[in-house]
Backbone bond lengths (Angstrom), bond angles and torsions (degrees), N, CA, C in turn:
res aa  C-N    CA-C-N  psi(-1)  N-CA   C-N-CA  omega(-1)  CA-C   N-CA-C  phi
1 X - - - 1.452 - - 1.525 109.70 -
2 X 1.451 122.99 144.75 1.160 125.24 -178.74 1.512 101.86 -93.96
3 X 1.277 103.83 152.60 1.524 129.52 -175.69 1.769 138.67 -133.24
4 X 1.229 86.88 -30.25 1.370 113.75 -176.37 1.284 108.69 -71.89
5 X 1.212 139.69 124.05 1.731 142.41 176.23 1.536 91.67 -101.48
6 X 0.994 145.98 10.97 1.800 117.56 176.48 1.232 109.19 -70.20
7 X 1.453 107.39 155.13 1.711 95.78 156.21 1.573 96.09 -119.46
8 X 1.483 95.61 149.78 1.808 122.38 -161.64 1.912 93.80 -108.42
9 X 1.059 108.14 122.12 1.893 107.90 -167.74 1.213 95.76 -77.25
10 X 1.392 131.79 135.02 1.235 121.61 156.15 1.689 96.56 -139.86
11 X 1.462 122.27 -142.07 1.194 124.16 -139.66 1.441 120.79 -53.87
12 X 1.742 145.92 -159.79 1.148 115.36 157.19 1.394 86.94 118.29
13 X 1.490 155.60 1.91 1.239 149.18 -125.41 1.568 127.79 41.10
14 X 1.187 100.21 21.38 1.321 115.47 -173.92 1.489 117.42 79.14
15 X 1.357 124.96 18.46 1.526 128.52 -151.51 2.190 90.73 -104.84
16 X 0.995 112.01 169.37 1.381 112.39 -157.84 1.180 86.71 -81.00
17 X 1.519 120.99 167.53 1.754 138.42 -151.26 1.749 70.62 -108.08
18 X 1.757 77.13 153.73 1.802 96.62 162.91 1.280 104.38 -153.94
19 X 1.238 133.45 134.68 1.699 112.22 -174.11 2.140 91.01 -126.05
20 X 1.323 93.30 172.35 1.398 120.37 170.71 1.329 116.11 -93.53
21 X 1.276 123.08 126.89 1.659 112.41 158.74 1.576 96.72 -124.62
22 X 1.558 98.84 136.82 1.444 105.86 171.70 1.593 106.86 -124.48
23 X 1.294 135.92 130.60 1.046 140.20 156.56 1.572 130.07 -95.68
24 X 1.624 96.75 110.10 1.942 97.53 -166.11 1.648 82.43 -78.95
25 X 1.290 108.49 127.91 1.408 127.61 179.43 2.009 95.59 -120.39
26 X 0.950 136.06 -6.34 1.710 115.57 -139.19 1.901 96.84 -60.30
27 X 0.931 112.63 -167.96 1.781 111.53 155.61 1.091 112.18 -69.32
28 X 1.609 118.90 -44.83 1.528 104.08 -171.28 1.760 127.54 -61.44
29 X 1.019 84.03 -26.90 2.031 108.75 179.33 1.355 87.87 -60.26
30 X 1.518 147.94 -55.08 1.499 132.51 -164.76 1.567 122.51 -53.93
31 X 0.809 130.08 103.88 1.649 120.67 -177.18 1.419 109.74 -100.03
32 X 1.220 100.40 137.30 1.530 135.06 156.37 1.467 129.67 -107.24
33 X 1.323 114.42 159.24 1.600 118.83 175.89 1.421 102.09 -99.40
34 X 1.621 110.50 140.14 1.556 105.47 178.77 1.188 109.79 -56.69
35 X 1.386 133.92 -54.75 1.317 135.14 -170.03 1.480 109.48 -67.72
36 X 1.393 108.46 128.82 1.676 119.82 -179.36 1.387 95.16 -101.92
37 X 1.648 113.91 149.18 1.378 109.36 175.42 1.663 118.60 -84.21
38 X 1.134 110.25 -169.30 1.994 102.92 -176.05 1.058 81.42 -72.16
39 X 1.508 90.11 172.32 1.609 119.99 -156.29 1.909 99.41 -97.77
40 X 1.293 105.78 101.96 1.148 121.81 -162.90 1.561 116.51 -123.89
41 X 1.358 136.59 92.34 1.661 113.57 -176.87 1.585 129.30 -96.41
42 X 1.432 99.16 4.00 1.756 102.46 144.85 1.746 135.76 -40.78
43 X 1.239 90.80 164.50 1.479 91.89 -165.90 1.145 95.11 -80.19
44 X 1.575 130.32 -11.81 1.537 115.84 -165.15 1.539 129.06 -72.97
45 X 1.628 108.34 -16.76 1.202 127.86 175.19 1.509 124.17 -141.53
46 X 1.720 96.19 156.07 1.908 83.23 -154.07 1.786 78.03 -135.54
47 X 1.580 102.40 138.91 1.965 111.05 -165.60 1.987 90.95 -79.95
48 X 1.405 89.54 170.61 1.310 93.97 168.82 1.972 106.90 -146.05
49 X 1.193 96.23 26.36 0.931 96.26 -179.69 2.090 99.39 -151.04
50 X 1.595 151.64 134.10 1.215 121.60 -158.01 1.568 92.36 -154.71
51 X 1.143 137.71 -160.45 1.581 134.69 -176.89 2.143 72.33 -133.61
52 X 1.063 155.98 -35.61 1.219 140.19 -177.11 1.591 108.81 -122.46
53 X 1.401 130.22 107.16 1.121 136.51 158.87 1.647 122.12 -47.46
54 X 1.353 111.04 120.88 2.054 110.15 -178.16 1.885 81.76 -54.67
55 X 1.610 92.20 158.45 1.471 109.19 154.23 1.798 102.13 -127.94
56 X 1.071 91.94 163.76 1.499 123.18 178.12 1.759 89.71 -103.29
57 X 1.418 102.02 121.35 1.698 125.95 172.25 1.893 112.12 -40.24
58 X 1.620 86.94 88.84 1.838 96.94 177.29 1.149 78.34 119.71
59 X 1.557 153.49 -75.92 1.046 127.94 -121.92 1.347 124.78 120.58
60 X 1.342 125.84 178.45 1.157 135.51 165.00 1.512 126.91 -22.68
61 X 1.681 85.13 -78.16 1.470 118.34 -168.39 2.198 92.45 -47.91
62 X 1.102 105.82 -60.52 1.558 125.34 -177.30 1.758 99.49 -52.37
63 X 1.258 120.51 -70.04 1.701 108.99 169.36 1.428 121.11 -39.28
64 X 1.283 112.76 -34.53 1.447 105.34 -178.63 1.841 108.16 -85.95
65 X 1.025 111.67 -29.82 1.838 118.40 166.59 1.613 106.31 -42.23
66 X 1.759 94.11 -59.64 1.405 99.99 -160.53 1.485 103.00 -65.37
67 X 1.392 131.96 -53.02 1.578 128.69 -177.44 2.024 98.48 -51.57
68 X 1.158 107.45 -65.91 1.539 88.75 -173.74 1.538 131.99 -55.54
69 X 1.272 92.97 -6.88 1.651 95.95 177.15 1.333 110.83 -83.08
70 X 1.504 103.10 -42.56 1.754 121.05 -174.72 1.514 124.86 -70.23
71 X 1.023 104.14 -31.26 1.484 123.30 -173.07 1.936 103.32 -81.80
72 X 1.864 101.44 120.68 1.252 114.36 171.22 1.417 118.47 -120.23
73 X 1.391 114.37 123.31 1.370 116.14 -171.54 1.276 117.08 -71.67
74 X 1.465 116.53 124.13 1.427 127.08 -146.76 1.350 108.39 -74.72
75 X 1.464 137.09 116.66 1.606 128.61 -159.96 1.704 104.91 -34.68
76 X 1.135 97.11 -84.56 1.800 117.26 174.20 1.163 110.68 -3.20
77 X 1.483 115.51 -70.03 2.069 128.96 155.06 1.147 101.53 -14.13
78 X 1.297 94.69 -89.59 1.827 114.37 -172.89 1.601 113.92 -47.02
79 X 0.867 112.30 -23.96 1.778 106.51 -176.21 1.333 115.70 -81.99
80 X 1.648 103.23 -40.13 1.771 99.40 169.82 1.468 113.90 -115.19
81 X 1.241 108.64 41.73 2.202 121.41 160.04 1.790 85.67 60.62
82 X 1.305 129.82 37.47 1.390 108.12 153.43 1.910 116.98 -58.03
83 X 1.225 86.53 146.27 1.407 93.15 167.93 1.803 113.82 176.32
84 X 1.216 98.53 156.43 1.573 119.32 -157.29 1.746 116.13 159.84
85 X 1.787 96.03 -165.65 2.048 90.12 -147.84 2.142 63.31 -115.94
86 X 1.419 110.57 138.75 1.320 123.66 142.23 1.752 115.37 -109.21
87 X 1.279 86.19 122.95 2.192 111.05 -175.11 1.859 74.48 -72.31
88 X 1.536 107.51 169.75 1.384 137.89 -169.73 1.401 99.25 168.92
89 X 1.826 88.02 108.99 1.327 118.35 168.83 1.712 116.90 -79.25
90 X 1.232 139.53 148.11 1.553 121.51 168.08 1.787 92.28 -173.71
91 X 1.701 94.34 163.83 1.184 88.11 175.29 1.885 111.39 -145.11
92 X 0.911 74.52 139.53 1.785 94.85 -174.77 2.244 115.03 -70.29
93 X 1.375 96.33 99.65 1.082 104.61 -166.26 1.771 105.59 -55.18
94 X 1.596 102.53 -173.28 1.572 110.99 159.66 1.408 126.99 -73.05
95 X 1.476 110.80 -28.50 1.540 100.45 149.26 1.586 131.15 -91.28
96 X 0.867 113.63 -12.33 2.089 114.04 159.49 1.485 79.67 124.53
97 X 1.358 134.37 50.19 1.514 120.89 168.17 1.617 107.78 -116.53
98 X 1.457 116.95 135.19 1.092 119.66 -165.10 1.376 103.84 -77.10
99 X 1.401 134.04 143.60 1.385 146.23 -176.68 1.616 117.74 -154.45
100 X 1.412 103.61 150.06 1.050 105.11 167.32 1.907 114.27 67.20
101 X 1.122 90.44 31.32 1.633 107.60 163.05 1.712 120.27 -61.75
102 X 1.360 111.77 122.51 1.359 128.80 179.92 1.792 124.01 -150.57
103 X 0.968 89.85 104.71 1.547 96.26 171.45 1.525 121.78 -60.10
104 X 1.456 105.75 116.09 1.553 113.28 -158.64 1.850 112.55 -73.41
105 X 1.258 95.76 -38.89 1.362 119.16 161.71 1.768 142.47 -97.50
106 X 1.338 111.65 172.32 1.863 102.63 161.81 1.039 116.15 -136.29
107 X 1.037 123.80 117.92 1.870 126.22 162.29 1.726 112.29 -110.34
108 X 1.269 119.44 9.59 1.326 122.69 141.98 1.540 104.50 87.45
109 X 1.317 101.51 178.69 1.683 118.01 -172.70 1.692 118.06 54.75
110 X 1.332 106.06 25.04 1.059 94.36 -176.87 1.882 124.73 111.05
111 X 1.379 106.32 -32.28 1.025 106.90 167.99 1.699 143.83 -43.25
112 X 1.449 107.70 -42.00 1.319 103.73 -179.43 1.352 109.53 -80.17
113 X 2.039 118.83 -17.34 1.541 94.56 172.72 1.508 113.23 -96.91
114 X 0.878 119.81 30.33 1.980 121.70 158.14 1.736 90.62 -86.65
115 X 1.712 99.24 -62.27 1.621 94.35 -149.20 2.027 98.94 -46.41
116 X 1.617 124.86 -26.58 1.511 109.10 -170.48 1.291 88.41 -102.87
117 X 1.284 157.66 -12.08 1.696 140.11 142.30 1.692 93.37 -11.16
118 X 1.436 103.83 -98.86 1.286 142.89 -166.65 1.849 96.29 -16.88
119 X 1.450 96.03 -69.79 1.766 96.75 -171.53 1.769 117.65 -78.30
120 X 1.346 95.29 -4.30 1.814 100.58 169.99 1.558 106.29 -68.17
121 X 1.276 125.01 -37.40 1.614 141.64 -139.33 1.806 81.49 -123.85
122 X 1.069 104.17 6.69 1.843 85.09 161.68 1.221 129.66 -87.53
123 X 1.596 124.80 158.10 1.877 119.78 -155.06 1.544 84.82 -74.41
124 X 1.514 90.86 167.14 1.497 93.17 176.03 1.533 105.84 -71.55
125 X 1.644 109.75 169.24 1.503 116.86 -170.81 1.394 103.10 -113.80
126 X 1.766 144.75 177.96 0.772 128.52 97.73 1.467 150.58 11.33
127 X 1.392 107.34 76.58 1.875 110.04 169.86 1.716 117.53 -38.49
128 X 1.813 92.95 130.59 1.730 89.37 175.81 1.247 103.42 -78.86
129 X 1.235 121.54 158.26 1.515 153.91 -160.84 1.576 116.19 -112.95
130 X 1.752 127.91 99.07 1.333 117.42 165.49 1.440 101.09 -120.37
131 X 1.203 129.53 153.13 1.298 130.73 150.48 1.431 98.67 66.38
132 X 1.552 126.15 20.47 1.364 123.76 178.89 1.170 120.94 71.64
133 X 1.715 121.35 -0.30 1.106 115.98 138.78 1.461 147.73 -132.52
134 X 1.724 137.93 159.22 0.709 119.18 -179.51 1.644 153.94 16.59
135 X 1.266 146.13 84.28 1.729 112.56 -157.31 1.441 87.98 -123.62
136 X 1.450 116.16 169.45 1.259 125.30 152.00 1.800 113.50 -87.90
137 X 1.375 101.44 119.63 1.553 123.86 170.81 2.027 137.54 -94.13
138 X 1.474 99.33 113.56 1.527 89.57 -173.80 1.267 96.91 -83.24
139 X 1.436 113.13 172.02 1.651 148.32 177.73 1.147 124.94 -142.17
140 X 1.128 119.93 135.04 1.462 104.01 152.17 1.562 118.68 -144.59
141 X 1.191 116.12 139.00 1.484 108.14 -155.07 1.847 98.61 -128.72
142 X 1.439 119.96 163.47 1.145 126.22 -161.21 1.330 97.97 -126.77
143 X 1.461 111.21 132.30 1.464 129.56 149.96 1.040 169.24 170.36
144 X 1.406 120.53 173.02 1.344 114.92 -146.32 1.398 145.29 -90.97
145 X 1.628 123.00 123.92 1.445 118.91 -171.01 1.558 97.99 -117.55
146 X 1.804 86.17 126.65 1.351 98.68 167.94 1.255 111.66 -134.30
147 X 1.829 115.54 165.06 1.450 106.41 -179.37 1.891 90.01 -149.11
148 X 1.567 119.31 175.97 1.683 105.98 -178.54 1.428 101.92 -64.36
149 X 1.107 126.51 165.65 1.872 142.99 165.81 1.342 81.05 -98.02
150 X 1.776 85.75 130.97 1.935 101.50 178.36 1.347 99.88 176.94
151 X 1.448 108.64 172.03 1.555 103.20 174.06 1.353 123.27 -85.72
152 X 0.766 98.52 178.24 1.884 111.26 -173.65 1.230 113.66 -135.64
153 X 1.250 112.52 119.93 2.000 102.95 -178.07 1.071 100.94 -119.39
154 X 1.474 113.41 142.28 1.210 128.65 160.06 1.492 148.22 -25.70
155 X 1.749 90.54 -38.62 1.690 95.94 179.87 1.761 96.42 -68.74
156 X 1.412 124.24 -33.20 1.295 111.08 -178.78 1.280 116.90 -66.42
157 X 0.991 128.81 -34.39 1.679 124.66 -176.76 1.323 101.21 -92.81
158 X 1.566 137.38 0.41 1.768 110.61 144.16 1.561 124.47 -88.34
159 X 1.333 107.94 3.26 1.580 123.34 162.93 1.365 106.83 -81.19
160 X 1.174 135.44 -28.51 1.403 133.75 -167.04 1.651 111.97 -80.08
161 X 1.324 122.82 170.13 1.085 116.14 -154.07 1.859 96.33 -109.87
162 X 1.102 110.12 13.85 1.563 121.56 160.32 1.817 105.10 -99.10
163 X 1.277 84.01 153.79 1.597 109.13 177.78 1.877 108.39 -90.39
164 X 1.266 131.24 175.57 1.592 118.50 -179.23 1.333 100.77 -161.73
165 X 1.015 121.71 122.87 1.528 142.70 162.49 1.360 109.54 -89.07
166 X 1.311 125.23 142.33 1.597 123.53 158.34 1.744 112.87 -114.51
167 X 1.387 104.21 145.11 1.554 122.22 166.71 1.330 112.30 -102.77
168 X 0.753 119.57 106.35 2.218 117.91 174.57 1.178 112.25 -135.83
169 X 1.548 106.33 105.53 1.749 105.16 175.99 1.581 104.70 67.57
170 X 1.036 118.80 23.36 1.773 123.21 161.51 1.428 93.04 83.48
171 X 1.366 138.83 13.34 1.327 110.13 146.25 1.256 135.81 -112.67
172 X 1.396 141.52 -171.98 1.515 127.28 -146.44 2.110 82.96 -119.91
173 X 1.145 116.73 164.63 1.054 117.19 -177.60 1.483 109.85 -168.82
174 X 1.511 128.70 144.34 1.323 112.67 -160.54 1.933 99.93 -97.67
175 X 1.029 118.16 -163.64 1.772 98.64 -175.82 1.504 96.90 -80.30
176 X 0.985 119.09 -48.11 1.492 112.96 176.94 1.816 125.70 -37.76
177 X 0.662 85.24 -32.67 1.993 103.77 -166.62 1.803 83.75 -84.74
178 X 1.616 118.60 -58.75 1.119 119.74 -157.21 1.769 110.59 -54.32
179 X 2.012 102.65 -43.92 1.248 105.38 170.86 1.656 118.03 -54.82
180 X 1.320 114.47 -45.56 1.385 107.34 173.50 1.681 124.57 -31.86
181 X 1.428 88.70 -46.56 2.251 103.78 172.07 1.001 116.27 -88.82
182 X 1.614 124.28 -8.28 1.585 93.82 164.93 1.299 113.83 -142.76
183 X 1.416 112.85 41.34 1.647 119.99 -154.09 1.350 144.26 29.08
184 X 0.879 118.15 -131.30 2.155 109.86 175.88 0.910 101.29 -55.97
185 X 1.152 146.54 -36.19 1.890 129.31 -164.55 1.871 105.33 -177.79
186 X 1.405 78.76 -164.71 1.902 80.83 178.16 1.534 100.23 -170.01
187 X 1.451 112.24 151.95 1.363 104.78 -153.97 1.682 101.40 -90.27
188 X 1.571 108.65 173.16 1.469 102.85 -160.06 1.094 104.95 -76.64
189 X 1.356 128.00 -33.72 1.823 116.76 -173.70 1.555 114.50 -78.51
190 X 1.687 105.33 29.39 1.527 104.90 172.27 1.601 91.33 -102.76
191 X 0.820 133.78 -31.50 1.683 134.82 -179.12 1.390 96.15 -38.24
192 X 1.753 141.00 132.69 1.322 123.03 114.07 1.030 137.30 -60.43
193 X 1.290 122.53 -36.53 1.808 132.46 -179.28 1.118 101.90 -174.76
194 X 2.048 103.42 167.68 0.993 102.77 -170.28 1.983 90.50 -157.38
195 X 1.408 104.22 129.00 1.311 116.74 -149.56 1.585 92.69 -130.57
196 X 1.832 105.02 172.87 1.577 107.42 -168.33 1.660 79.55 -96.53
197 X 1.594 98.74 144.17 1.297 114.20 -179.77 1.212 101.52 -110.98
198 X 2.046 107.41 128.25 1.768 125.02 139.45 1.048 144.42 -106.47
199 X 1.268 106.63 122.46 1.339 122.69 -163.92 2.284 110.93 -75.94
200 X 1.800 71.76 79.47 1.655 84.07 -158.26 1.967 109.37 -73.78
201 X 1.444 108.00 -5.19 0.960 122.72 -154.62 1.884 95.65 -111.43
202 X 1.334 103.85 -4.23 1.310 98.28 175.15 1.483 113.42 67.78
203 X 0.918 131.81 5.60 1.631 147.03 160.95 1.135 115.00 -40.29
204 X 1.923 115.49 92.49 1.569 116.04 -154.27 1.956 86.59 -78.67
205 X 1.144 120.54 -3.59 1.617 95.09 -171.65 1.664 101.29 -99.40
206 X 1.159 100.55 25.23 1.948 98.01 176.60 2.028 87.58 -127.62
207 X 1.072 96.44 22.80 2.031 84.30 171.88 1.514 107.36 -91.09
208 X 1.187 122.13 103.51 1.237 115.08 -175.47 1.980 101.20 -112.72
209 X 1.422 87.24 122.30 1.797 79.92 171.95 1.751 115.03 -123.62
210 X 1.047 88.48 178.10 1.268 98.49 -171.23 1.751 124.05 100.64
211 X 1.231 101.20 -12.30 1.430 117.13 -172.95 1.628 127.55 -80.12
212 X 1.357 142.10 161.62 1.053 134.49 147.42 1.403 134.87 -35.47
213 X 1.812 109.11 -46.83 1.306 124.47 -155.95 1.311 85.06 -179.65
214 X 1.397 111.15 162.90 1.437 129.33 -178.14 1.639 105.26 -115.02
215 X 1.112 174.72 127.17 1.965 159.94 133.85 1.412 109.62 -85.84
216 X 1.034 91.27 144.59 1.477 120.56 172.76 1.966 92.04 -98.45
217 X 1.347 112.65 127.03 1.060 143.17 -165.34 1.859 116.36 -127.79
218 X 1.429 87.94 78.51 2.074 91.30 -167.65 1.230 110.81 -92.26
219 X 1.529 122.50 127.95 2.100 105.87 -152.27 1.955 63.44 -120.22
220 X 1.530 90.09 163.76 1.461 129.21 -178.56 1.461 84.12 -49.61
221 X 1.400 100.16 155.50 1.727 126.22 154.61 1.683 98.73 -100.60
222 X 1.437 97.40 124.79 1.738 101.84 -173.86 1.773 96.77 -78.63
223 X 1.180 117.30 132.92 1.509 128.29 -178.81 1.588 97.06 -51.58
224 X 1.505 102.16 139.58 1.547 126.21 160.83 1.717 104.43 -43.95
225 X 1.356 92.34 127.83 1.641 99.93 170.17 1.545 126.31 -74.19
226 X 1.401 117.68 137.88 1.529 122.53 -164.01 1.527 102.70 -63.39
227 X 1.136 109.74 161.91 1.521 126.21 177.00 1.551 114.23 -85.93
């Protein structure tokens, strides 16, 4: 779990990072399955389809307050310009308590466990409503981490209080080796992901201490050039 609130300056003219979070909250963004299951108010099954939708206390407008207020962009994210939409599945009990939180997707560094932090620790909501009573309700809601697209250099992320592995073309590389292949830096939308790295192989030149966390950092394979 991330913890750390600093922000670590890196690219940008060197001027301090600031990122955006937007959360598409509207109604229409909520998805459901047409088919609702039988009308059941056990815990064993949760509808996705209801004649009364749970609300979140206020509403909309107020769910989307509460995620942007709550939501902290995870250093790691922020250090190498991750960004993208994490889906979050959950389901809204018979008393309006959020459960069963799951991140549908990964865009890495940490992101999808803030985005279900955030909606675990939400107030209770409004119970959905079938048949006048109580139901258990799924959700799934989308959102968004963004930060500027820019480069990222290296000397900043061996100042940082994370450790860095590289993936390129399926091999493992330490940042040093990595700068050798791609010089001062590389821009952020070359990253695919970026995951907690183990050093399962016992690979004394990936022991990095002193650190927060160690990542494995896997940047795109640039497509084969046309003929």
């Amino acid at each position: 779990m991330l913890t750390s609130k600093k922000h670590t300056a890196y690219y940008l003219c060197r001027m301090k990072p600031y990122y955006i979070l937007v959360a598409i909250l509207l109604m229409g963004r909520f998805t459901y399955a047409k088919t609702a299951f039988n009308i059941d108010t056990t815990k064993s099954k949760a509808f996705t389809s209801i004649e009364r939708v749970p609300e979140f206390p206020g509403g909309i407008p107020a769910l989307i307050n509460y995620i942007g207020n709550s939501v902290k962009y995870p250093d790691v994210a922020r250090l190498i310009g991750i960004n993208g939409k994490v889906v979050v599945s959950f389901v809204v009990d018979t008393t309006g308590r959020v459960t069963n939180v799951m991140p549908v997707n990964c865009i890495g560094a940490g992101c999808e466990a803030e985005a279900a932090r955030v909606l675990e620790n939400s107030p209770q909501w409004l119970p959905g409503i079938q048949n006048g009573r109580p139901v258990r309700v799924q959700y799934s809601v989308p959102i968004n981490f963004s930060v500027p697209v820019g480069k990222i250099y290296f000397k900043d992320l061996q100042k940082s209080n994370y450790g860095f592995v590289f993936e390129i073309k399926g091999r493992q590389y330490t940042i040093s080796e990595a700068q050798e292949i791609l010089g001062s830096g590389f821009e952020s939308d070359e990253v695919q992901i970026a995951e907690p790295f183990f050093n399962a192989d016992h690979n004394k030149k990936f022991n990095i201490a002193g650190k927060k966390g160690v990542y494995l950092v896997k940047m795109k394979i640039a497509p084969a050039a046309s003929n």
